[in-house]
C-alpha positions in Angstrom: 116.9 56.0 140.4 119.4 58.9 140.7 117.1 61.8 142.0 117.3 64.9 141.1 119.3 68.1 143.6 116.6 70.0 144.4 118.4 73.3 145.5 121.2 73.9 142.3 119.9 74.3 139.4 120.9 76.7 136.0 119.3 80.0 136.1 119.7 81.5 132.2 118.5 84.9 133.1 121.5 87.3 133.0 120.1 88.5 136.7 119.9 85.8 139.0 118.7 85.8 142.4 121.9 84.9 145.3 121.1 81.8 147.0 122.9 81.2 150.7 125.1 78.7 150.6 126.9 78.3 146.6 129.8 78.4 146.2 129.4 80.5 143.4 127.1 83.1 143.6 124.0 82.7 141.6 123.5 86.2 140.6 126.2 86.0 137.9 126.7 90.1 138.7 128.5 89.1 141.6 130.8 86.7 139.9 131.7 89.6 137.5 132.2 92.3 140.2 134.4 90.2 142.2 136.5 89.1 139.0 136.1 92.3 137.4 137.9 93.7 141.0 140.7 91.3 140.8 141.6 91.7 137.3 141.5 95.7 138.2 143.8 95.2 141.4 146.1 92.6 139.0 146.3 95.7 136.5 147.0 98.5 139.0 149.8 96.7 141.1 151.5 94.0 138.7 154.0 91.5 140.3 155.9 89.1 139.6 154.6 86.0 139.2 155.0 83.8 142.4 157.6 80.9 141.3 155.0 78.0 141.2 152.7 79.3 138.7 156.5 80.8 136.5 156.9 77.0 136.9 153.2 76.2 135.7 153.6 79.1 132.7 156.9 77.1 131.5 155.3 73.8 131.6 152.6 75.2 129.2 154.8 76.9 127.2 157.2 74.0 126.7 154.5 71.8 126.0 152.8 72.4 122.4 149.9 69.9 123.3 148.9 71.8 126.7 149.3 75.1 125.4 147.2 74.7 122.7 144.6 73.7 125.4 144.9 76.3 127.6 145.2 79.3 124.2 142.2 77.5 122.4 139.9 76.9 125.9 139.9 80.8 126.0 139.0 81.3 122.2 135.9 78.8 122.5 134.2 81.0 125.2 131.0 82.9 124.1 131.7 86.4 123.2 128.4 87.5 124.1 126.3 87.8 127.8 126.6 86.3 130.0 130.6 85.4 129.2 131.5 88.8 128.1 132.4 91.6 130.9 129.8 94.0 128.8 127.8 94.0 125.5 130.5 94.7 123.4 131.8 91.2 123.8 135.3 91.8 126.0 136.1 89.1 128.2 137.0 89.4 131.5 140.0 86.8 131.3 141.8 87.0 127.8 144.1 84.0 127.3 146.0 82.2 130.1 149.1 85.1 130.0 145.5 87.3 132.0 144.8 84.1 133.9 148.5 83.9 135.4 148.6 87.3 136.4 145.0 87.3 137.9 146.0 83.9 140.0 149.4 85.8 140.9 146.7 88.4 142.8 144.1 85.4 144.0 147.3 84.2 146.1 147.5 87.2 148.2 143.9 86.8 149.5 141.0 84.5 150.9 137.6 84.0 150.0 135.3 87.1 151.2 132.2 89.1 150.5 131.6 91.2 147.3 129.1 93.8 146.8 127.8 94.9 143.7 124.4 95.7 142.0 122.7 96.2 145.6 123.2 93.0 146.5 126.1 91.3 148.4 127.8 87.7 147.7 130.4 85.5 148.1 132.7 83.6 145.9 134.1 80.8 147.8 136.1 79.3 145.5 138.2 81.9 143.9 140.1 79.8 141.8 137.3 78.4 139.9 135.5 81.4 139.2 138.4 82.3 137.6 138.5 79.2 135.5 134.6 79.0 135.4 134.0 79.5 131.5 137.3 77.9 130.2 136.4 74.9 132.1 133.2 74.3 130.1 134.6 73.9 126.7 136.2 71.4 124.9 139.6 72.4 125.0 139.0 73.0 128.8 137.4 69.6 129.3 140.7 68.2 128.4 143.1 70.5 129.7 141.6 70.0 133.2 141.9 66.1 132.3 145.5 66.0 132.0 147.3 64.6 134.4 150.4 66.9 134.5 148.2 70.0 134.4 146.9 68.5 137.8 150.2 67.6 138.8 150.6 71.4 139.0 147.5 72.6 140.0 147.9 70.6 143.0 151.5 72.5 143.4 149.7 75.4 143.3 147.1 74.5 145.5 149.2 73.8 147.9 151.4 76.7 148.0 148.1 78.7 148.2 146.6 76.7 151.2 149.9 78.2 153.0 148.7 81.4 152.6 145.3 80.5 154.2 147.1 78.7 157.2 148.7 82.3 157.7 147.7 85.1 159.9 147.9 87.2 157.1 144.6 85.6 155.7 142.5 86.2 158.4 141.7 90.2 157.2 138.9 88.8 155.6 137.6 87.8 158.9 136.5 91.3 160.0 133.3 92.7 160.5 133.4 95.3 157.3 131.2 94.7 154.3 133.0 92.2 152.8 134.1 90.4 155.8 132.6 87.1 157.0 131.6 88.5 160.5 130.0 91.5 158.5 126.8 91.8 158.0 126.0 89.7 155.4 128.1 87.2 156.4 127.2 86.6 159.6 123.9 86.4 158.2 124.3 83.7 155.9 126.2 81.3 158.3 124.0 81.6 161.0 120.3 81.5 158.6 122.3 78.1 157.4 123.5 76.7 160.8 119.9 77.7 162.5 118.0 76.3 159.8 118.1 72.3 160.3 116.3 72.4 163.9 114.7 76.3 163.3 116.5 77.7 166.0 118.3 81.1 166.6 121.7 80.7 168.0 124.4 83.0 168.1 127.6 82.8 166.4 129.3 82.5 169.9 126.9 79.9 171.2 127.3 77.4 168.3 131.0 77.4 167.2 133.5 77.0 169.6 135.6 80.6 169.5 136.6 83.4 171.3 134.3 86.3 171.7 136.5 88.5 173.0 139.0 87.9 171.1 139.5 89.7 167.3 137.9 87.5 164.8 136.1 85.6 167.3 140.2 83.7 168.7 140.5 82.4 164.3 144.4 83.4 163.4 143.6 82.0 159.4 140.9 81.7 157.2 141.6 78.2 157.6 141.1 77.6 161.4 137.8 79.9 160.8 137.2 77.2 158.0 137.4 74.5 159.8 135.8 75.5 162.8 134.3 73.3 165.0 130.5 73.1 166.1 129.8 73.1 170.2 128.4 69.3 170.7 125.4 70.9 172.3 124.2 72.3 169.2 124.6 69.1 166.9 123.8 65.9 169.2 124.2 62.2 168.0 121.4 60.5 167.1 121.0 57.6 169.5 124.5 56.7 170.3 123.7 53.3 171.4 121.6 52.1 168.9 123.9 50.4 166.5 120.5 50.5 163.8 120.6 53.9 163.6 123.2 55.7 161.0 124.7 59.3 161.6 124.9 62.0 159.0 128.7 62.1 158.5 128.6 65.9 157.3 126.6 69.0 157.1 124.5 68.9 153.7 121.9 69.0 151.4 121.3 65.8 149.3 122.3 65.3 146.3 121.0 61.8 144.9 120.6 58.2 146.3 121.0 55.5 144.2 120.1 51.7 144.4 122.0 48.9 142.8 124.9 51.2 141.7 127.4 48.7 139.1 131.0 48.1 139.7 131.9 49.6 136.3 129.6 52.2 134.7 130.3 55.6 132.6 130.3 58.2 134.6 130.6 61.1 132.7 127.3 60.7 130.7 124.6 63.1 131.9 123.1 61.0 134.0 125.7 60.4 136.2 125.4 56.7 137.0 127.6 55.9 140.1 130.5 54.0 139.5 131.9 52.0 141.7 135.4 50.7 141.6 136.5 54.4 140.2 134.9 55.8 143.4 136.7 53.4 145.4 140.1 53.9 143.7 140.2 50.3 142.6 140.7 49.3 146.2 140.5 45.5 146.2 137.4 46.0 148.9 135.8 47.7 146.0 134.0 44.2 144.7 132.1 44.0 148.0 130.3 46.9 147.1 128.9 45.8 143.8 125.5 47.1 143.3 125.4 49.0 146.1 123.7 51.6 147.5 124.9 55.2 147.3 123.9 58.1 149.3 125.9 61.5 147.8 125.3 64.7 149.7 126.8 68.8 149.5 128.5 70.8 151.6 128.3 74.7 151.1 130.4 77.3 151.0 128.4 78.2 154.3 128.4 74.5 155.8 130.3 73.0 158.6 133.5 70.9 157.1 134.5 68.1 158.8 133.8 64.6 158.7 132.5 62.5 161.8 131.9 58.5 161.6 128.2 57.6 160.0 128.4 54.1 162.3 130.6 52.7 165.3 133.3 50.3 164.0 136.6 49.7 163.3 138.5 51.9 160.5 139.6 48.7 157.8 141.5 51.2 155.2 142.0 54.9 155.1 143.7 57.2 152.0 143.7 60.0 149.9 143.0 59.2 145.8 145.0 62.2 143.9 142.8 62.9 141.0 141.1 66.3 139.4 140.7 69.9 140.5 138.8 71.1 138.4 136.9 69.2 135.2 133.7 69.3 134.7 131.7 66.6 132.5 131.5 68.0 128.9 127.4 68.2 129.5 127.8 70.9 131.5 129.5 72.8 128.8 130.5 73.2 125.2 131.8 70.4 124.6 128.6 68.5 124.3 127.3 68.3 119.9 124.9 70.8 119.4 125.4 73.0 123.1 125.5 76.9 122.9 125.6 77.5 126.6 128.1 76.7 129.7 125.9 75.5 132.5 126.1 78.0 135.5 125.4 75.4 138.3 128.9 74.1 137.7 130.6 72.3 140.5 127.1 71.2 141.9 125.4 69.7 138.8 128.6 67.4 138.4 128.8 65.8 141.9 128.2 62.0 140.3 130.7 62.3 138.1 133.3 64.1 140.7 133.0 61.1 142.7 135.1 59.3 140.4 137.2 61.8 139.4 138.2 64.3 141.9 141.0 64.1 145.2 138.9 62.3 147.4 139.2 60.4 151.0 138.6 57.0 151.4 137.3 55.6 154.6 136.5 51.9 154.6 134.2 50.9 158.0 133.6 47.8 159.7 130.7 48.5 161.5 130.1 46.7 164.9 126.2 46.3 163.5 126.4 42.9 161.8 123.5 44.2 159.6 125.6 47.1 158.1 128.7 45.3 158.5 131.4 47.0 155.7 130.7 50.2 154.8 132.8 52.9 152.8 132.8 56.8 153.3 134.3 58.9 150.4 135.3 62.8 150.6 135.4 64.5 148.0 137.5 67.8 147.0 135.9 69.5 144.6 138.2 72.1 142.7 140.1 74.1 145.0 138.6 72.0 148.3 141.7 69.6 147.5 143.2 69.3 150.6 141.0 66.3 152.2 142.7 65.5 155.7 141.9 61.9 157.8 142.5 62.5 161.2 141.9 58.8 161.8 144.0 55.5 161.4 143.8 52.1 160.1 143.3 49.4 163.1 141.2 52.2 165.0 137.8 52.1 166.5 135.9 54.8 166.4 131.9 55.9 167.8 129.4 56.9 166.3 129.5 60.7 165.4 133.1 61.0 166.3 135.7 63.2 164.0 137.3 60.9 161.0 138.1 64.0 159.1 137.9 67.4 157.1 138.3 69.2 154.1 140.4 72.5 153.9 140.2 75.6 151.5 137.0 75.1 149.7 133.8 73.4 148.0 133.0 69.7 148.5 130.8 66.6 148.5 130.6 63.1 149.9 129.1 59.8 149.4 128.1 56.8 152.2 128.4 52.9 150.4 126.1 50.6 151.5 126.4 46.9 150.3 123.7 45.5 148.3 122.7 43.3 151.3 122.4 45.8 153.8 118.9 47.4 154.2 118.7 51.0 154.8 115.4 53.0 155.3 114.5 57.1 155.4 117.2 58.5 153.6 117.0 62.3 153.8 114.7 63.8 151.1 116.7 65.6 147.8 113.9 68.1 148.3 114.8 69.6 151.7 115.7 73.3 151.3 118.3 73.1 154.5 121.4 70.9 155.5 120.8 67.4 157.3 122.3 68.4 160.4 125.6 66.3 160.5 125.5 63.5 163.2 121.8 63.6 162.9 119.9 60.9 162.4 
């Protein structure tokens, strides 16, 4: 049985209640202040656009099949609350000519804090609150589909995941309102990095930084990104008892499943795991039929890399191109007879992103007999592309030790089990916190 997430779910009311943790906020005011400020910056300083997305405005424009796509995705959108920037039905983004110009600004920035309506949020994934509504219709369902629009996107992505290696990117590090070592900010991480074990560390006493240094020693939003956790403050459970499996990342669960099929369709609603399109078609795929899945989320707020669930030797490691950012038409309006565009986006699609999306592929030979082969997948979702394996094929790692990371933004992962192997007390889908990663 696929069990429900127990922490993301749609809230229809045009004023939601923010949540630590999304990656969208859920008080959809937020969203609109922080897009409304970018389309206003966009208007008040226009630039050229950078030369990757003039190279992604030809490509639609030379194409009469994508730019249909990407004119009639925009059309399909509600004119009415909660799409419309006010009652009077204006969108915020008006056709993808707005959309260009409003990414042209998104590239000049990171992810940081916005104010508005008394309350204070974060939008961690720029890029798809920017496409948020377009992606839920039809025409957006296949747009985001097509293979040469990734192609592009993942040009794009890339050129912007320079900017967040830069120094430059690192002004949204400060301690202002909108920084992450504000008020808010600071907040947030720490209530989410205290909360597995109920303690109440410091900043400085669970990340390893520099105090003393401006933006505690971080030179990029990335390198504050990936930070890394102090082993004190995140032990390995039992690392000589082979029986006992380590949470290979920071986050909540999102569904375990029993018997999961080589082959099933993945993009209904209820998300049935599948497989060989998980697994990339990897011949080792077929050892995993019916299988047991365990898929878990990592927040905007969560620690992002990836250390080894078992001790073993690594039998295949790569990185599956796929999607940025679809979303399965049952989130949106693409479904016969839907009205609304589901606000829990990214999170509610997790199942089917595991076929889909850029993902890392980690195949395990675990020294445990009992566990034997096992497979880790990490999984990019939209902007959170950039999956990096910092280990190789032929290696032997330890329990709890680094395989990995994801850069830039919003992700998920999944452990594979084979159907022989016999695995008790997986963490609850009802637990309000992360699973501490190496934990037990």
């Amino acid at each position: 049985m696929v069990a429900q997430h127990g922490d993301e779910h749609h809230i229809p009311e045009e004023h939601k209640v923010h949540r630590t943790g999304s990656w969208l906020p859920a008080d959809n005011r937020i969203h609109r202040a922080w897009l409304g400020r970018q389309i206003d910056h966009t208007a008040n300083d226009p630039k050229e656009l950078v030369p990757v997305l003039k190279e992604f405005q030809q490509f639609i424009e030379g194409n009469p099949r994508v730019r249909m796509l990407f004119t009639a995705m925009f059309d399909e959108v509600p004119q009415r609350r909660p799409y419309s920037k006010d009652p009077t039905g204006v969108s915020q983004i008006r056709d993808y000519h707005h959309m260009l110009k409003v990414l042209n600004h998104t590239f000049t920035t990171a992810p940081h804090w916005t104010d508005a309506a008394a309350n204070v949020g974060m939008v961690g994934v720029p890029m798809c609150a920017i496409f948020d509504y377009p992606m839920g219709t039809a025409s957006g369902h296949a747009a985001f589909l097509d293979p040469e629009v990734n192609a592009h996107l993942k040009k794009i992505l890339n050129e912007w995941g320079k900017y967040l290696q830069s120094p430059k990117s690192a002004e949204v590090l400060g301690d202002h309102t909108q920084g992450w070592f504000g008020p808010t900010g600071m907040k947030d991480i720490m209530e989410v990095a205290n909360a597995p074990y109920k303690t109440n560390h410091q900043f400085a006493d669970f990340f390893e930084c520099d105090p003393t240094k401006e933006h505690f020693g971080y030179d990029s939003w990335d390198r504050y990104f990936t930070r890394h956790f102090k082993d004190a403050v995140r032990p390995i459970a039992e690392p000589e008892n082979d029986n006992i499996i380590a949470n290979a990342c920071e986050s909540k669960t999102f569904a375990v499943k029993y018997n999961a099929e080589l082959r099933a369709k993945f993009w209904i609603k209820g998300q049935p795991y599948s497989i060989k399109d998980m697994l990339a078609n990897d011949p080792l795929a077929d050892q995993f039929a019916h299988a047991t899945v365990y898929q878990a989320f990592l927040s905007a707020l969560s620690y992002h890399r990836w250390h080894a669930p078992v001790s073993g030797t690594i039998k295949k490691a790569f990185v599956q191109d796929g999607t940025y950012f679809s979303e399965p038409l049952f989130e949106g309006l693409g479904q016969v007879g839907a009205t609304d565009i589901d606000a829990a986006g990214i999170s509610v699609g997790q199942g089917y992103l595991s076929a889909l999306a850029t993902r890392a592929v980690i195949f395990i030979e675990a020294d445990n007999p009992a566990i034997g082969l096992m497979a880790f997948i990490g999984i990019g979702m939209d902007e959170v592309s950039t999956c990096e394996i910092t280990v190789k094929e032929g290696e032997h790692v330890k329990k709890g030790q680094e395989t990995g990371m994801f850069h830039f933004g919003g992700s998920s992962h999944c452990l594979l089990f084979r159907k022989e192997v016999r695995i008790e007390d997986f963490p609850k889908t009802e637990q309000d916190h992360n699973v501490p990663v190496r934990a037990r």
